[in-house]
ZABA-320954 format. One line per 4 residues: number of its first residue (from 1); for each residue x, y, z of C-alpha. Coordinates in nm, 2 decimals, decimal comma, always signed. Layout:
// residues N
NUM) X/Y/Z ~ ... .
// end
This chain:
// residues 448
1) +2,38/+2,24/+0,12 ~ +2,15/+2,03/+0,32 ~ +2,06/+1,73/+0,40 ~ +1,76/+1,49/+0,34 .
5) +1,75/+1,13/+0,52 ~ +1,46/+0,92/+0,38 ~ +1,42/+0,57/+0,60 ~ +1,12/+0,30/+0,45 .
9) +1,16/+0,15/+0,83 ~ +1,15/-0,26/+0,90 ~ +0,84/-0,47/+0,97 ~ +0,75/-0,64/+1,28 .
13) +0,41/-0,83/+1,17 ~ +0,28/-1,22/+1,19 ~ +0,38/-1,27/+0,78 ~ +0,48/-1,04/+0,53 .
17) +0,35/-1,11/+0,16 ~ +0,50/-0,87/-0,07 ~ +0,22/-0,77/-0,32 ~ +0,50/-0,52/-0,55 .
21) +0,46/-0,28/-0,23 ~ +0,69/+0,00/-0,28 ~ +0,82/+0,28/-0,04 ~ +0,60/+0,49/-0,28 .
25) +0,53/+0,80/-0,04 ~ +0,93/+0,81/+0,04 ~ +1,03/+0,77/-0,32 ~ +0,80/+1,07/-0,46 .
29) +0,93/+1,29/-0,20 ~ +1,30/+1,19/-0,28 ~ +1,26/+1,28/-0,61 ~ +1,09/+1,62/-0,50 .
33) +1,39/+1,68/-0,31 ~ +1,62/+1,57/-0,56 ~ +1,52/+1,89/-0,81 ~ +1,71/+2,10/-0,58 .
37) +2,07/+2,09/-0,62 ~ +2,14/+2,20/-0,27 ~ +2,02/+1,92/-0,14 ~ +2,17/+1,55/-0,02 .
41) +1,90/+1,28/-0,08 ~ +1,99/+0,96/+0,11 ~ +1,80/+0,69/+0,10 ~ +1,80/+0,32/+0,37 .
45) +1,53/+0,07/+0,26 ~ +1,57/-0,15/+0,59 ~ +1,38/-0,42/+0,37 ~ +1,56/-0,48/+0,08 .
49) +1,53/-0,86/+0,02 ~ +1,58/-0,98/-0,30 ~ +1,32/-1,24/-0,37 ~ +1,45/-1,61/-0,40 .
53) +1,22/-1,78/-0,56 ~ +1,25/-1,73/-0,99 ~ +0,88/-1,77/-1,02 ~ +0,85/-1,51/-0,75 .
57) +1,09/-1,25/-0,89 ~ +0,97/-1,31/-1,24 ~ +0,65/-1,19/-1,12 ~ +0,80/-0,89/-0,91 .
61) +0,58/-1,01/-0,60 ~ +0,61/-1,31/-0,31 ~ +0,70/-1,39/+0,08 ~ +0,95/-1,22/+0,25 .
65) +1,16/-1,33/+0,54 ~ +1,17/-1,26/+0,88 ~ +1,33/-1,32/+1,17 ~ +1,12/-1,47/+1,48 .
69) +1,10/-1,23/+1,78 ~ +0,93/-1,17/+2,06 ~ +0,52/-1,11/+2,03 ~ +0,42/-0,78/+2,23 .
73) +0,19/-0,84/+2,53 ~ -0,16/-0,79/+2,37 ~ -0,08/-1,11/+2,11 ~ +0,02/-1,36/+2,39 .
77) -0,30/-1,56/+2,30 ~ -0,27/-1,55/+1,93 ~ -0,13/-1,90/+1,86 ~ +0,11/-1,76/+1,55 .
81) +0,49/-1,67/+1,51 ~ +0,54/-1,31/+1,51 ~ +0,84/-1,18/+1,30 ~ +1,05/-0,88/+1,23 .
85) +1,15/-0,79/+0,86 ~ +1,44/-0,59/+0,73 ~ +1,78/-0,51/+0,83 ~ +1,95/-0,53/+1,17 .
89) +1,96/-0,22/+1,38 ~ +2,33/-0,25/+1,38 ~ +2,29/-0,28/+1,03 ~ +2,10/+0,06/+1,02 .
93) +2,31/+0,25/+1,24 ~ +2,61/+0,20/+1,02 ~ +2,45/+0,32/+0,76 ~ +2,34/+0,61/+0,93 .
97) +2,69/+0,69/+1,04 ~ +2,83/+0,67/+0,70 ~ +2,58/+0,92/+0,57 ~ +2,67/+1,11/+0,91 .
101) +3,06/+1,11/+0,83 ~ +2,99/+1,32/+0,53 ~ +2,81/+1,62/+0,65 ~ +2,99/+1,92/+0,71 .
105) +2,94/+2,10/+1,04 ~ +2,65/+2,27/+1,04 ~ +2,49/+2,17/+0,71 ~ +2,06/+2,15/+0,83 .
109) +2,00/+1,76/+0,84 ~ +1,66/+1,58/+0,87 ~ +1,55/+1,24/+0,87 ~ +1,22/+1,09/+0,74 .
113) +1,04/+0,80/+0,80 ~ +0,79/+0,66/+0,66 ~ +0,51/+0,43/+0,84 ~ +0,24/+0,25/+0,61 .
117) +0,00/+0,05/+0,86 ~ -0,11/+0,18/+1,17 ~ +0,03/-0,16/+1,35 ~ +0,36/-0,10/+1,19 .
121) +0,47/+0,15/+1,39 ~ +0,72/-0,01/+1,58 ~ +0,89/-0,01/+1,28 ~ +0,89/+0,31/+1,27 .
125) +0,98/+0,38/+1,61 ~ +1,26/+0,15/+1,59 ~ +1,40/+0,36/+1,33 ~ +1,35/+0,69/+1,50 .
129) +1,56/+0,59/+1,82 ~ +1,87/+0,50/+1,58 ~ +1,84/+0,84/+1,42 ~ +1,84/+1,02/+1,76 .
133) +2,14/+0,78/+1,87 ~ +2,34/+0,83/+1,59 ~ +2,25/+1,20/+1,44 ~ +2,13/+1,36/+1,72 .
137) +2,18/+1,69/+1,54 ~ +1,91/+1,59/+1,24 ~ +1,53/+1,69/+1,29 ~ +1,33/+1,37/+1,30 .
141) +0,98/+1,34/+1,10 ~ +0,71/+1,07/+1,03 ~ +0,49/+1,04/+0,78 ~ +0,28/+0,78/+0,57 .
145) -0,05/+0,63/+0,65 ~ +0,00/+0,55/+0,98 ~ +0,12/+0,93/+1,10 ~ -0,18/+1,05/+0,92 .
149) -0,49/+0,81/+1,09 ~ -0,25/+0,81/+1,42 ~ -0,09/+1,14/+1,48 ~ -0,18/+1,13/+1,85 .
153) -0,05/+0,77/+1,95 ~ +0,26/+0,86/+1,69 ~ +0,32/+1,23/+1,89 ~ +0,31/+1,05/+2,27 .
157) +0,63/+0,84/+2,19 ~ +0,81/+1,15/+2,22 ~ +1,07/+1,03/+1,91 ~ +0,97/+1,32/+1,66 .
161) +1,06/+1,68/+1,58 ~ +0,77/+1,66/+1,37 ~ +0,47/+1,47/+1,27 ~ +0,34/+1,52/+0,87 .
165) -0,05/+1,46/+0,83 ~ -0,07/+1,57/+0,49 ~ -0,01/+1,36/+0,14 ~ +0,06/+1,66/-0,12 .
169) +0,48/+1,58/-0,15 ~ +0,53/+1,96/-0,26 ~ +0,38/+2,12/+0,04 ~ +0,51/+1,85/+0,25 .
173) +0,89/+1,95/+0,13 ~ +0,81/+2,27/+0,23 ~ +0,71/+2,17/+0,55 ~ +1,04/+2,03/+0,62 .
177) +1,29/+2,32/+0,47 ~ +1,06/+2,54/+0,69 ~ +1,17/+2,30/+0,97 ~ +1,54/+2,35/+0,87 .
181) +1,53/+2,71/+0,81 ~ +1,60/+2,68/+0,48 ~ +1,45/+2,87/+0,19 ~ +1,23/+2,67/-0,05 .
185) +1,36/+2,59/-0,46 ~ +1,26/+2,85/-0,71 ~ +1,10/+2,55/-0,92 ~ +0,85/+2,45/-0,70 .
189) +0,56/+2,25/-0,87 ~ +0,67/+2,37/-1,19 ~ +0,97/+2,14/-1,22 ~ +0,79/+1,88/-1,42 .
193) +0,64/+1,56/-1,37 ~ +0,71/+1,37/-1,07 ~ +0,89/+1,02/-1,11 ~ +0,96/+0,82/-0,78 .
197) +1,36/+0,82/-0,73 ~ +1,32/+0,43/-0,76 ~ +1,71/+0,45/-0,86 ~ +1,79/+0,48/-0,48 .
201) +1,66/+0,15/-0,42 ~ +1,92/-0,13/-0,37 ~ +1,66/-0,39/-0,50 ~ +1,38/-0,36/-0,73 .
205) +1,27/-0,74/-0,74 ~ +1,17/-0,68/-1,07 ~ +0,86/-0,47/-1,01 ~ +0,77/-0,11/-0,95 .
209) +0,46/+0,03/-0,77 ~ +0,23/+0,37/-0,91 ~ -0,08/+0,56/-0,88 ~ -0,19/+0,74/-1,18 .
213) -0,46/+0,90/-0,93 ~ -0,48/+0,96/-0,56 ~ -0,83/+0,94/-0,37 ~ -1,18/+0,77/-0,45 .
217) -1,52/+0,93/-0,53 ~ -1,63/+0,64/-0,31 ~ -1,65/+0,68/+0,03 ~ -1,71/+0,29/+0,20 .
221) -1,75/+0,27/+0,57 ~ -1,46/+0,05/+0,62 ~ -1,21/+0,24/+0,38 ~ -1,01/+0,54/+0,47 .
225) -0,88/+0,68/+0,12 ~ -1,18/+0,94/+0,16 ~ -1,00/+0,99/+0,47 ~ -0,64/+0,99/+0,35 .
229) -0,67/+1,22/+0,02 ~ -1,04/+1,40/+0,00 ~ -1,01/+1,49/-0,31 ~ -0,97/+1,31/-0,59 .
233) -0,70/+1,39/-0,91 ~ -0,58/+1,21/-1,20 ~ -0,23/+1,26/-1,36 ~ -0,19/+1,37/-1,70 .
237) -0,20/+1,06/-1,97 ~ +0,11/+1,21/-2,09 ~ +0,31/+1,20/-1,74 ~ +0,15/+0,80/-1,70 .
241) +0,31/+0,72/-2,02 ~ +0,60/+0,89/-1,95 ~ +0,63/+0,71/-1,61 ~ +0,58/+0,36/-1,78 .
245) +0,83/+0,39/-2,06 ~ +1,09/+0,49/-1,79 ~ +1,02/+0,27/-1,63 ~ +1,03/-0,01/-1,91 .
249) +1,36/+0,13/-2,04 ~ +1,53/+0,30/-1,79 ~ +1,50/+0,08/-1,48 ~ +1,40/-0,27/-1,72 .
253) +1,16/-0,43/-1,51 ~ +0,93/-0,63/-1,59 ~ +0,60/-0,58/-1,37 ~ +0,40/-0,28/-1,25 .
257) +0,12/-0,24/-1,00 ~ -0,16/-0,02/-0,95 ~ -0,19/+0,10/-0,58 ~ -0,50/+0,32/-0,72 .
261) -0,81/+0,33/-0,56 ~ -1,00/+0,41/-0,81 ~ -0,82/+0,29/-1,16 ~ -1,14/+0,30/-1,42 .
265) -1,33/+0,59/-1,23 ~ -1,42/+0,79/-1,53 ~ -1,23/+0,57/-1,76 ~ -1,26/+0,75/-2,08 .
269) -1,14/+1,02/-2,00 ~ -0,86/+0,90/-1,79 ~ -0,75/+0,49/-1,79 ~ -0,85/+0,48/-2,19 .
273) -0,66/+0,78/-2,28 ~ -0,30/+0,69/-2,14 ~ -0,38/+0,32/-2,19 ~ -0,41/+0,35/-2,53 .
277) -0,11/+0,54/-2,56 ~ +0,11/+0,29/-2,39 ~ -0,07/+0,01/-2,65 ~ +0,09/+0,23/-2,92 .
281) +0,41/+0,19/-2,79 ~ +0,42/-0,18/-2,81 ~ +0,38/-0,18/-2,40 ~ +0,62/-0,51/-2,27 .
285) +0,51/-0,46/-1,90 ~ +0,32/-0,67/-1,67 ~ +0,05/-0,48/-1,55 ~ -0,11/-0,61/-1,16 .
289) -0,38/-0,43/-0,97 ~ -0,36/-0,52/-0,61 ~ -0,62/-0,28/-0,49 ~ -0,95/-0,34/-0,62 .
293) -1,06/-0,23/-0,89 ~ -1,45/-0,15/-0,96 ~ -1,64/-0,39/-1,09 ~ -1,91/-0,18/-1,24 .
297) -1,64/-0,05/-1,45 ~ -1,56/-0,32/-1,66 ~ -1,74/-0,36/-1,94 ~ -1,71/-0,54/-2,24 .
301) -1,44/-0,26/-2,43 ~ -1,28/-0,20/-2,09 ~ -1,19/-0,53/-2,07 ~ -1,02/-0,55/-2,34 .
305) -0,86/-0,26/-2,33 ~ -0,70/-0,41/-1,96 ~ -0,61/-0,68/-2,21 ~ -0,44/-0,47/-2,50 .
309) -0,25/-0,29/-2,23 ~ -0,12/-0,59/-2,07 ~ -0,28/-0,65/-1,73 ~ -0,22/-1,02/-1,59 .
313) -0,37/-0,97/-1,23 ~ -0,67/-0,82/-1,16 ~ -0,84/-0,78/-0,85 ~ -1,22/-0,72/-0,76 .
317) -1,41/-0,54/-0,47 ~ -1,69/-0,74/-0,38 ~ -1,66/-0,76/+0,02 ~ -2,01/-0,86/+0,11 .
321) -2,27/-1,11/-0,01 ~ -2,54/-0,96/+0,16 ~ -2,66/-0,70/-0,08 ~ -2,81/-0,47/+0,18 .
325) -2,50/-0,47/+0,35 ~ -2,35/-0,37/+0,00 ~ -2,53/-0,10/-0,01 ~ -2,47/+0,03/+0,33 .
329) -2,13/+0,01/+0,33 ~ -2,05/+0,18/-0,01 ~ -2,37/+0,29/-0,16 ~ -2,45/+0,02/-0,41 .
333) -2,13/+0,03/-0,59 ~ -2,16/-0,33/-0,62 ~ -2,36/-0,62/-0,61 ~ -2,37/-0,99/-0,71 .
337) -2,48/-0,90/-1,08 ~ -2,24/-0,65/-1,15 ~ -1,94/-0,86/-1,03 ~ -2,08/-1,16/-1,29 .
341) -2,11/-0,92/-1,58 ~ -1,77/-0,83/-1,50 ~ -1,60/-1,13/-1,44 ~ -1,74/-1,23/-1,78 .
345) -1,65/-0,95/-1,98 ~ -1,31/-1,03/-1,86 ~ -1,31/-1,43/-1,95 ~ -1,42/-1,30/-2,30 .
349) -1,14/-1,11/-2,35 ~ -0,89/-1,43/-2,24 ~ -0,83/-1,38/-1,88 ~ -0,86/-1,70/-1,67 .
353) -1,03/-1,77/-1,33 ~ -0,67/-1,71/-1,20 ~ -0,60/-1,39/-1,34 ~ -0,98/-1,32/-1,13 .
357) -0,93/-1,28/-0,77 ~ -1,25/-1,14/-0,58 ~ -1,18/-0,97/-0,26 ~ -1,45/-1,06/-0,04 .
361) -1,42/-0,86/+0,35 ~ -1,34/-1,16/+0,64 ~ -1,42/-1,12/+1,01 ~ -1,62/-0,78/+0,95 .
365) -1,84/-0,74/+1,23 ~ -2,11/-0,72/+1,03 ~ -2,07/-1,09/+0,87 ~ -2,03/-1,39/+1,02 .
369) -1,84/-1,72/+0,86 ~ -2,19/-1,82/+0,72 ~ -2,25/-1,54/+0,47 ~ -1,86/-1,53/+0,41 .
373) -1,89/-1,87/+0,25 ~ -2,20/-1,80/+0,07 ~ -1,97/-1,58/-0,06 ~ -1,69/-1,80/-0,16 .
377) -1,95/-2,00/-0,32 ~ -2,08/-1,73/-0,56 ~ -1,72/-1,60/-0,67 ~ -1,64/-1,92/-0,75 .
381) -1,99/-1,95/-0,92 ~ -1,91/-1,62/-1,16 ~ -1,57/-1,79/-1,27 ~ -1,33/-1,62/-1,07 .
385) -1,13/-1,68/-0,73 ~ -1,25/-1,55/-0,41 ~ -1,00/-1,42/-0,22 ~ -1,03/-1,34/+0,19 .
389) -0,95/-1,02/+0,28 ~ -0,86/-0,97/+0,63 ~ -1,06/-0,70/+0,78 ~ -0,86/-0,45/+0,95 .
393) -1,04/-0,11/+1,19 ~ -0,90/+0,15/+1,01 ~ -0,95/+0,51/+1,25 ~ -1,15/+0,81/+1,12 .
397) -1,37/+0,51/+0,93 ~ -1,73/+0,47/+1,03 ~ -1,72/+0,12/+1,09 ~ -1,38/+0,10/+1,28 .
401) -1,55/+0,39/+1,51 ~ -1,81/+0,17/+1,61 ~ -1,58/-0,07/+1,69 ~ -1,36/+0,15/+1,88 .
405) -1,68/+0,26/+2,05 ~ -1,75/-0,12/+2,23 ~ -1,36/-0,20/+2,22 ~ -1,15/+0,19/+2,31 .
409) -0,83/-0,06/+2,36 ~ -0,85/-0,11/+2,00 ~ -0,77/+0,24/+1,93 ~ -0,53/+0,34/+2,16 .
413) -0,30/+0,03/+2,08 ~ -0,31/+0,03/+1,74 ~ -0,13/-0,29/+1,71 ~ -0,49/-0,41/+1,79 .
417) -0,58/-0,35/+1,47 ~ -0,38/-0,61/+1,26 ~ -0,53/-0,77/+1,05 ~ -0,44/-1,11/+1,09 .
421) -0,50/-1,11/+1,47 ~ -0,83/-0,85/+1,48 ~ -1,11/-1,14/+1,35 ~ -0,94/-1,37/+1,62 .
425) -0,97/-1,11/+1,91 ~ -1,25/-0,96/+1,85 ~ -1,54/-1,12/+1,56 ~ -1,60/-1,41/+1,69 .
429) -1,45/-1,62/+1,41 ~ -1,17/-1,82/+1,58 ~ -0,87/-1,94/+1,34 ~ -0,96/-2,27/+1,25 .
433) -1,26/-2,14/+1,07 ~ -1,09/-1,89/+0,87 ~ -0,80/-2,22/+0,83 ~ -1,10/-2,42/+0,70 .
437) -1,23/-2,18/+0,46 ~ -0,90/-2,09/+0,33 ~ -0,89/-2,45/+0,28 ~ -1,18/-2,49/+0,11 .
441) -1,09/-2,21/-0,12 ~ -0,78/-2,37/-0,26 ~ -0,94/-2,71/-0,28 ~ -1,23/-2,57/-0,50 .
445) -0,97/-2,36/-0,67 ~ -0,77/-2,71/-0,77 ~ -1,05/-2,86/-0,88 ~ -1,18/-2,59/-1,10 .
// end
């Protein structure tokens, strides 16, 4: 036997909304390692918290809580409450020891953590030094977003056996029993399809997270998925499906959200076909799409097959206003026409300016508060709701390498590039503005 250790790490950040974000990476590879019967699969979400408002866990997404802590040097200036989210390390430790007390001498153990944002990490790291204290024995290894834009900064704290760059869970298990010297399951890939092990979670809030594809044929200047998975696949309809209805019958929640990046990409031969099966099933989930979808996309039969198959949030890339800027940063994928046509093809089919939200990019360096609100104004225009999206550098991303490239601080801290502190440091935009607009935004919102 051996022994597998999955952490999803806490949160040290300024707020934490919780848009049905799921340990997703960690819960895929639990249920990889959980088709070998030799192995142990433990699992320690260090944020568990149950949402307490009904509205909130009816819709499977809302605040979180944290506790208020010390803010690390480089955000003394920033005028904002910094917090840390999850479990106590005590808290942590004990479980660690518990899983500790039952492995036999000299069963292989290894502990992984996952690290989503880049200025998570001390998360992360927290985590890491209450696996050495307390299993000192266990290899230690990172992975997530964060240990694949930031391997470097992630190697120099000197807290891992091992630092996973990859995203492919199969390989990546075979990293790790290559690391514990043990020999890999005669399944392999051909165990069937993949469903994260969301029954090791302690709370579900009602929601589940997926990705019926990984990647984007896209490849924007201030995005990183090119960067993260450069290729781009699609799971079988079937396996979608599949996924849903366990999800549905199985596990009974009630909402489920998209963390694709590129949902409609091709959509008839991939979103119709499994969408159209789940519609023949009766569906009975909520479907949300936090990451953007493509507005180009959506036409008039797309839309209401988003209906049909029961999506109740959806969520538009528009980012600038500028439409040469538009097509400098992602090739023309979008522009103010596009996101109209959209926007109403989706009204037609019954969704409501709420349902709408239009993601448009705030304290870029290439936009200043000015075209921002000419952007508000438009989105609100089309008959949807504008929504700001912080920008954050992300590394190995053209525009976040010229900004690295006047600020080098910015890169070798990553907690520099938060996104609620970056347009305050570093665009020129100071918080009241963005307060004011944000303002203005739910004002027009009210009376629309």
């Amino acid at each position: 036997m051996y022994n597998i250790i999955l952490i999803n790490p806490p949160v040290y950040d300024f707020t934490y909304f919780n848009l049905w974000e799921k340990p997703l990476g960690l819960l895929n590879l639990a249920s990889a390692f959980g088709a070998d019967e030799r192995c142990r699969v433990h699992f320690i979400d260090c944020v568990p918290e149950r949402l307490k408002k009904k509205s909130e866990y009816d819709r499977g997404a809302g605040k979180l809580t944290g506790v208020r802590t010390d803010k690390p040097e480089c955000f003394k200036t920033i005028k904002r409450n910094f917090h840390r989210y999850g479990i106590g390390i005590g808290e942590l430790e004990e479980r660690l020891l518990k899983i500790k007390s039952g492995i036999k001498p000299g069963e292989p153990s290894a502990v992984l953590i996952g690290a989503m944002m880049t200025y998570w990490y001390m998360g992360a790291f927290e985590a890491a030094a209450a696996a050495r204290r307390v299993m000192p024995q266990a290899a230690v290894a990172l992975g997530g977003i964060y240990a694949r834009l930031a391997p470097e900064h992630a190697g120099r704290s000197g807290l891992f056996d091992y630092i996973e760059t990859g995203f492919d869970v199969f390989a990546i298990r075979e990293n790790i029993l290559k690391i514990l010297n043990v020999t890999a399951p005669g399944c392999g890939r051909s165990c069937g399809s993949l469903i994260p092990a969301y029954h090791l979670l302690e709370e579900l809030n009602n929601s589940v997270s997926l990705a019926t594809s990984t990647g984007c044929p896209y490849r924007c200047s201030y995005c990183a998925s090119g960067v993260l998975y450069p290729r781009y696949s699609v799971k079988p309809a079937a396996a979608i499906v599949e996924e849903l209805s366990y999800y549905k019958t199985a596990l009974g929640v009630k909402n489920a959200a998209f963390y694709d990046d590129a949902l409609l990409y091709k959509k008839e031969e991939n979103f119709y076909r499994w969408a159209d099966e789940w519609i023949k099933t009766g569906g009975g989930i909520d479907f949300h799409l936090p990451n953007a979808a493509h507005a180009s996309m959506i036409d008039e039969k797309c839309a209401a097959v988003m209906k049909a198959a029961g999506f109740k949030t959806v969520r538009l890339g528009y980012e600038f206003y500028d439409k040469k800027k538009q097509d400098a940063a992602s090739g023309g994928k979008v522009s103010g026409a596009v996101l109209k046509r959209a926007v109403a093809n989706l009204k037609k089919e019954g969704f409501n300016a709420g349902d709408i939200g239009v993601y448009i990019l705030f304290g870029h360096p290439a936009c200043d508060i000015v075209e921002t609100a000419n952007a508000v104004d438009f989105v609100f225009d089309c008959g949807a709701t504008p929504g700001l999206s912080l920008y954050s550098p992300i590394p190995r991303t053209p525009d976040a390498e010229a900004v690295f490239a006047q600020n080098p601080e910015i890169l070798s801290e990553p907690l520099l590039q938060n996104k609620t502190v970056f347009f305050q440091l570093y665009s020129g935009i100071d918080y009241g503005q963005y307060y004011d607009l944000k303002t203005r935004i739910q004002r027009l919102r009210s009376a629309g």
